[in-house]
C-alpha positions in Angstrom: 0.0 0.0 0.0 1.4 3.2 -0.8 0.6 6.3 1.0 0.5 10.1 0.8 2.4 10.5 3.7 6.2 10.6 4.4 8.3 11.2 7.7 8.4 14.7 8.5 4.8 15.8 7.2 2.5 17.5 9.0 -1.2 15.9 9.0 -4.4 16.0 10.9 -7.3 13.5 12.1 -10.4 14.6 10.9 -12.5 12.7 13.3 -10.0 13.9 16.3 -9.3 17.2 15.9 -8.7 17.7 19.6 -4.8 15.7 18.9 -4.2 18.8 17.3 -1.5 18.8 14.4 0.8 15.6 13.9 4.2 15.2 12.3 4.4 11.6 10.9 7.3 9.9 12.6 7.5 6.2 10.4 5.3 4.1 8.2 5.7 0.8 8.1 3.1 -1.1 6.1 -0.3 0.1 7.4 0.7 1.4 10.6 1.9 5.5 10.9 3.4 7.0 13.7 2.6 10.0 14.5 3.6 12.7 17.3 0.6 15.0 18.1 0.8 18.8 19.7 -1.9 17.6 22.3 -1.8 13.9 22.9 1.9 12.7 21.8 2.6 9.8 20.2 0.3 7.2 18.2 0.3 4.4 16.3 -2.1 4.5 13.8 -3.6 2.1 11.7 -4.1 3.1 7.8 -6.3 0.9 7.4 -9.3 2.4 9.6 -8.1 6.3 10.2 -8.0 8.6 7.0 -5.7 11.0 8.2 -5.6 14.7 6.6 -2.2 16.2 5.0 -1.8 19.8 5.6 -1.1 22.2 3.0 2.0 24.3 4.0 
């Protein structure tokens, strides 16, 4: 699977805005890790999050 995403990009979750922004950390296969401004660090799953790039 090949995503939008690569480490260093700033992103969002659409259904948790309250994380605030993200900087993805790694992909590997499905799963992103992401640092977030207001929860830290997650692993999420591709599969079942859309996650939201943010145009700079």
């Amino acid at each position: 699977m090949i995503f939008e995403f690569e480490p260093g990009d700033k992103v969002y979750n659409p259904q948790n805005k309250g994380w605030g922004i993200g900087q993805v950390q790694s992909i590997i296969k499905d799963k992103i890790t992401i640092n977030f401004q207001n929860v830290g660090k997650k692993v999420i799953n591709a599969k079942n999050i859309e996650l939201k790039k943010l145009n700079e």
